[in-house]
C-alpha positions in Angstrom: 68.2 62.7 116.7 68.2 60.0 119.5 65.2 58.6 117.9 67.0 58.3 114.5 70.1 56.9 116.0 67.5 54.5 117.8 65.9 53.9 114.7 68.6 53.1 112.7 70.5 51.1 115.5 68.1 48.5 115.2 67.1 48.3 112.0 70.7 47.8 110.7 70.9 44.9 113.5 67.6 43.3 112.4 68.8 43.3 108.9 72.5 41.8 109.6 70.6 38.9 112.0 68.3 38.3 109.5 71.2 37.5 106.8 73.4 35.6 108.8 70.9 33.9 111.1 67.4 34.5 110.0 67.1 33.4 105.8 69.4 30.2 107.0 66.7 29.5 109.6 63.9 30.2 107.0 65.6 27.8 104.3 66.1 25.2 106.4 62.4 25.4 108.0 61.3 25.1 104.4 62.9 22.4 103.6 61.7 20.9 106.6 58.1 21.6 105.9 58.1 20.7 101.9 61.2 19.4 101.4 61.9 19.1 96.9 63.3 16.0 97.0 65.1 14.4 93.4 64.4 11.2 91.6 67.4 9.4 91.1 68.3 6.3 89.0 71.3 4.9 87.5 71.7 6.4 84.1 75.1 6.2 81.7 74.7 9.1 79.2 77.9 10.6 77.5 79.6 12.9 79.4 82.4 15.6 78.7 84.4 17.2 81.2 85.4 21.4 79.9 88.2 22.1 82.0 88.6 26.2 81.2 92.3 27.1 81.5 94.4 29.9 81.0 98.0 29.4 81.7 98.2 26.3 84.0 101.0 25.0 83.0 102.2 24.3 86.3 99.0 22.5 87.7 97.3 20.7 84.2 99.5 17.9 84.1 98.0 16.6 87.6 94.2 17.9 86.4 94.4 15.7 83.4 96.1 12.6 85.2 93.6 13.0 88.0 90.5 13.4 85.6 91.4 10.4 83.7 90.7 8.4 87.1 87.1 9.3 86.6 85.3 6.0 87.4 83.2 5.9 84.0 82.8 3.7 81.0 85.4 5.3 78.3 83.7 4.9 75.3 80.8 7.7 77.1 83.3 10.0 78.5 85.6 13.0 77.1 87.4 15.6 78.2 88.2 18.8 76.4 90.8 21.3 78.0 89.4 24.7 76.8 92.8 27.4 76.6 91.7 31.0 77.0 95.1 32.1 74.6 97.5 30.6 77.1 100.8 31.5 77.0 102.3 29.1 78.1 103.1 25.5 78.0 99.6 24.7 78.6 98.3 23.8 75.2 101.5 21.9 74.9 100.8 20.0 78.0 97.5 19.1 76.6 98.2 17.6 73.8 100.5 15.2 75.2 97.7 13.3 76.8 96.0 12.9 73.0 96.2 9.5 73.2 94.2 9.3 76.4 90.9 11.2 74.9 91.8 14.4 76.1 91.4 17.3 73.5 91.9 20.9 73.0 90.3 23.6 71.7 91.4 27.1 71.9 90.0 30.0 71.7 92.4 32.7 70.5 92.4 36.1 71.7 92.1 36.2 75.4 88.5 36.6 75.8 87.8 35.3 79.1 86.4 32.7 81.2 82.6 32.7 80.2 83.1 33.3 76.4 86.0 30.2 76.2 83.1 28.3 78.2 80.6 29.2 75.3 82.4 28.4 72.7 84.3 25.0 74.1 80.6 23.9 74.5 79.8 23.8 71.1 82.7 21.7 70.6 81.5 19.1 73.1 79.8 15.8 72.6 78.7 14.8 75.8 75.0 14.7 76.2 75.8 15.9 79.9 78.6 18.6 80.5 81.0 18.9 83.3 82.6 22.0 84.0 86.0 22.3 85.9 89.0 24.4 86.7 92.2 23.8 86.6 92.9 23.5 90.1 90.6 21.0 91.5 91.0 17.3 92.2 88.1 15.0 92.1 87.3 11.7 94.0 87.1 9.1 91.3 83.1 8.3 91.7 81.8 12.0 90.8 80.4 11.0 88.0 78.3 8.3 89.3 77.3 10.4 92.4 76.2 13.0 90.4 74.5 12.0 87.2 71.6 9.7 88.8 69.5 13.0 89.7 69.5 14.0 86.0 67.2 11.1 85.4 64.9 13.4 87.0 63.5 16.0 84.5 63.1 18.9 86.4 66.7 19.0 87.5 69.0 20.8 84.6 71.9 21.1 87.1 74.0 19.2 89.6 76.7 20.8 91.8 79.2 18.8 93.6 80.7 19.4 97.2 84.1 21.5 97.3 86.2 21.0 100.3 88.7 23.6 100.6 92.2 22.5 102.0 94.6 24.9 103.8 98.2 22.9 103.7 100.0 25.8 105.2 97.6 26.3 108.4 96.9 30.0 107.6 94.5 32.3 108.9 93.2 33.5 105.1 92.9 29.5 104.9 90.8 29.1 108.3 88.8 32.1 107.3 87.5 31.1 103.9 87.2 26.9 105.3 84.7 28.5 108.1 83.4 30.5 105.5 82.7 27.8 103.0 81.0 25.4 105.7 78.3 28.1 106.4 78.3 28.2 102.7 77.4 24.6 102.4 74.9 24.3 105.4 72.9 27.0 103.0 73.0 25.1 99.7 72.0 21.6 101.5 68.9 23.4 102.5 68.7 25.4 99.4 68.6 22.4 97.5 65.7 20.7 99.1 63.7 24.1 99.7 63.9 25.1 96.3 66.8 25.2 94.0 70.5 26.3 94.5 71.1 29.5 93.4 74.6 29.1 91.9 77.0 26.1 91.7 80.9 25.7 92.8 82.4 26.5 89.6 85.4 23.3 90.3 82.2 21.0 89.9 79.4 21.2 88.4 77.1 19.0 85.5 74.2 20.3 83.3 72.4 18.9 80.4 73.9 20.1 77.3 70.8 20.7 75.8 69.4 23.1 78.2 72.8 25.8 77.8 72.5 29.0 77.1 75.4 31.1 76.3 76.3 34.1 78.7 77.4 37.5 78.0 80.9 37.9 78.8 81.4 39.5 82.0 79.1 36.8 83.6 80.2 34.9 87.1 79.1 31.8 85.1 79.1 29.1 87.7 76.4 31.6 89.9 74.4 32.5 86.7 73.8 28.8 85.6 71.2 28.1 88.1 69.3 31.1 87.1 69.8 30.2 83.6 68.0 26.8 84.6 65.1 28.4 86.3 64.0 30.8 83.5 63.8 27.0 81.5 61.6 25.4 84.8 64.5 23.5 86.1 66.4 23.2 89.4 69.5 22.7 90.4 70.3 20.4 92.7 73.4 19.7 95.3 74.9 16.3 95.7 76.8 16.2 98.5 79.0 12.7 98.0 80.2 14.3 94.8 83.4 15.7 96.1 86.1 17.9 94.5 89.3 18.8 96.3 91.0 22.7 96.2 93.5 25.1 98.5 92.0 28.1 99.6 94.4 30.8 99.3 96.8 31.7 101.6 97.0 35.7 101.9 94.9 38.5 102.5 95.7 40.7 99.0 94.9 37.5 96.8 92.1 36.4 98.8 90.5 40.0 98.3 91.3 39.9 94.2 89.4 36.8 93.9 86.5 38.2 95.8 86.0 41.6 94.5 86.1 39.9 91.1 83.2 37.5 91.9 81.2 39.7 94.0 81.1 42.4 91.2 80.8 39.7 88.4 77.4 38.5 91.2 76.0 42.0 91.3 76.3 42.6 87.4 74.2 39.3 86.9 71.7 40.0 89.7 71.0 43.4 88.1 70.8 42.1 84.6 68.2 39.6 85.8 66.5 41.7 88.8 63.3 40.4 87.4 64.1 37.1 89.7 64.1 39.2 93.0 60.2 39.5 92.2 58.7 36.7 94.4 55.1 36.9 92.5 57.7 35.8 89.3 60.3 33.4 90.8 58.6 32.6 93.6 60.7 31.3 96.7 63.7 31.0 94.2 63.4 35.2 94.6 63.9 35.3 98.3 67.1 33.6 98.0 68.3 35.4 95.3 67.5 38.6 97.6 68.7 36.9 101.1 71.9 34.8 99.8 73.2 37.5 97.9 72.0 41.2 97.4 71.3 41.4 101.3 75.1 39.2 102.1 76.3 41.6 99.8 75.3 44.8 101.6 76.6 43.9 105.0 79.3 46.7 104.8 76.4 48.9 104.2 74.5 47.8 107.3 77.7 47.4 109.3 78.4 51.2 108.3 75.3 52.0 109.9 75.2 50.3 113.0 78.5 51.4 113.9 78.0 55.3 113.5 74.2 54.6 115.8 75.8 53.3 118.2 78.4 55.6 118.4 76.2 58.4 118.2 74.1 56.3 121.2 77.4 55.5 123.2 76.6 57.9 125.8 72.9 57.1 126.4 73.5 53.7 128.0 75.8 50.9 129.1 74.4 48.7 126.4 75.5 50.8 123.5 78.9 51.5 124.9 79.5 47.8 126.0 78.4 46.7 121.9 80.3 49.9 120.4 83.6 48.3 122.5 82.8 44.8 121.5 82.3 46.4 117.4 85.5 48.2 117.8 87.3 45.2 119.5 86.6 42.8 116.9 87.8 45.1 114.1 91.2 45.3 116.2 91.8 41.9 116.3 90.9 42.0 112.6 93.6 44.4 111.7 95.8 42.7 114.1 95.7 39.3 112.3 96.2 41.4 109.2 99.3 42.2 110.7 100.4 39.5 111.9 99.7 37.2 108.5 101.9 39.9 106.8 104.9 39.3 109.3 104.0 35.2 108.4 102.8 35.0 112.5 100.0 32.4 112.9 97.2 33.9 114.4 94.1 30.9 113.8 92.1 31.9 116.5 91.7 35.2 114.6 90.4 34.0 111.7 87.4 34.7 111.8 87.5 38.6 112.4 90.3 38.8 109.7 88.4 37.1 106.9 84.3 38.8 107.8 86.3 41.9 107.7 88.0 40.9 104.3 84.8 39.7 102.9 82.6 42.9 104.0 85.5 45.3 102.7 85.1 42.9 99.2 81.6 43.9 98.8 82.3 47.3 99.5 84.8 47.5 96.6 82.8 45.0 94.6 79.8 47.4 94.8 82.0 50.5 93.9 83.7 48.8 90.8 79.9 47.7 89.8 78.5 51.6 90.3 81.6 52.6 88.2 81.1 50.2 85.5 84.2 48.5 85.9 83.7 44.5 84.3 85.5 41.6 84.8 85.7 39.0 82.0 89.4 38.0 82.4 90.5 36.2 84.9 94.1 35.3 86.2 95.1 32.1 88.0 96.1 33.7 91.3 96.5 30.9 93.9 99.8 29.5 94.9 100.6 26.3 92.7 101.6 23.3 95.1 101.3 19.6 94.6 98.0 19.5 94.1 98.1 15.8 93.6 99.6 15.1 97.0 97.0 17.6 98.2 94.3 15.2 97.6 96.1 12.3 97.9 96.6 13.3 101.9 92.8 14.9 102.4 91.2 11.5 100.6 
């Protein structure tokens, strides 16, 4: 039984070094070694921005004003606000900017994020398509940042840079800000190793010709880049295409928006597990596997090292000094969960609070996948602010 716990022990710890430390060390060594790198030339196709809402009444004003800043000739750029059945005064919103080359289509009858995204496409003209939410400010050059890599024909997509902003200084904030860096260090090198394996779904530009719609439940802005590499293409990250959003700012909401993606992830990477095959997909495959399926089964890992070592805890100093160190840091976890619920600041505990978050996310994102719960609605759930003084202060 010692053996077993032994056993165990380290395997569990091998496989959580080797997804936080070891695939980011293995992507960014391959991009060292034969780094992918994009042609790019000044091109000016027609572009149209799809910015999928569903009632944002209280933030589409700003999108729109702050879309129309785009810096882009306007007889090759559109936008089109696609209204999943809003409610509200969205739609009316909308069309008060008619005069401005904005238009609406809406898709009646609630259907969700992906299908309104299908069907808005159809309705598009732009030769390049530029998908948005609601929520998100841009920087006025995205455009021009982003569409000289499509003058190279094996990319198909281009994903911009979010930076997250966390006006109210909270630990959720911290958490998913920290969280998001690590998250960018892995797409810069993912980009030049190989090809992203999902996009920022605030910002990101694909040739209209090379869409395909997605079944409804899809997390579309992840699926996209697979999409691309069944068709031979890449995509690509451009870093000095920036888009502005707040992270949210408590725990529960946090944990909705993440259980919804991570099961929305696991449905797509079981409907295309044919792409985990590295003789198919090549290095595409590994971090398909790495990025996600193994990120994803952290609790399970976490699960397992925690009971070894407890069962080890009286064998040697090492395992008791790590089982205090395991049992700490879910302590302060729970305490900064306390403490954000009393509206106490707690930054320096962060970090604890939102791995913990994230890992009990998968957990339930994995259950509501075996239990074949789907998501194809969504709900706006973050707090609306200013978001135009947001990005007025972070620019």
């Amino acid at each position: 039984m010692i053996l077993a716990a032994q056993i165990l022990f380290w395997s569990s710890l091998a496989a959580l070094f080797y997804t936080y430390v070891g695939y980011p060390l293995l992507v960014y060594l391959v991009r060292l070694i034969r780094p992918l790198k994009v042609k790019r030339e000044k091109i000016e196709p027609t572009v149209t921005v799809i910015i999928t809402a569903y009632n944002e009444e209280k933030d589409i004003r700003a999108k729109l004003e702050n879309t129309l800043q785009i810096d882009y000739p306007k007889d090759k750029f559109d936008i089109l606000v696609a209204s999943d059945g809003s409610t509200d005064r969205t739609d009316e919103i909308v069309k008060e900017f008619a005069g401005q080359g904005v238009k609406l289509f809406r898709q009646e009858g609630r259907v969700g994020k992906t299908t309104t995204q299908n069907n808005a496409v159809a309705h598009a003209n732009g030769e390049i398509i530029l998908f948005s939410d609601a929520t998100t400010m841009y920087e006025p050059n995205v455009l021009f940042e982003m569409l000289p890599s499509f003058a190279d024909e094996t990319v198909g997509c281009v994903a911009g840079k979010l930076i997250y902003v966390d006006a109210g200084e909270t630990s959720i904030g911290k958490g998913a800000k920290s969280y998001w860096n690590y998250e960018t260090f892995l797409k810069e090198n993912e980009s030049l190793a190989c090809s992203l394996i999902g996009a920022s779904g605030c910002l990101y530009a694909i040739r209209r010709e090379t869409y395909q719609p997605m079944y409804p439940e899809a997390c579309s802005d992840f699926l996209i880049a697979t999409v691309m590499y069944k068709q031979g293409l890449r995509t690509v990250y451009e870093p000095n295409a920036v888009c502005i959003e707040e992270t949210n700012n408590q725990s529960n909401k946090e944990m909705q928006m993440r259980v919804r993606i991570i099961s929305q992830t696991i449905t797509d990477l079981w409907r295309n597990r044919k792409m985990m095959n590295p003789f198919r997909s090549g290095f595409y495959a590994v971090e398909l596997f790495s990025h996600k399926l193994l990120r994803y089964s952290v609790p399970f890992f976490l699960i397992l090292f925690f009971i070894s070592n407890a069962f080890l805890i009286l064998s040697s100093e090492i395992f008791q000094i790590l089982f205090l160190f395991h049992t700490g840091f879910y302590a302060m976890a729970f305490f900064a969960w306390i403490s954000e619920r009393n509206g106490i600041k707690l930054g320096i505990l962060a970090i604890p609070l939102y791995f913990t978050l994230a890992n009990l996310a998968s957990l339930i994102g994995f259950y509501k996948f075996l239990i074949g719960e789907r998501y194809a609605r969504w709900e706006p759930i973050r707090e609306s602010d200013e978001k135009s003084k947001v990005f007025q202060q972070t620019t």
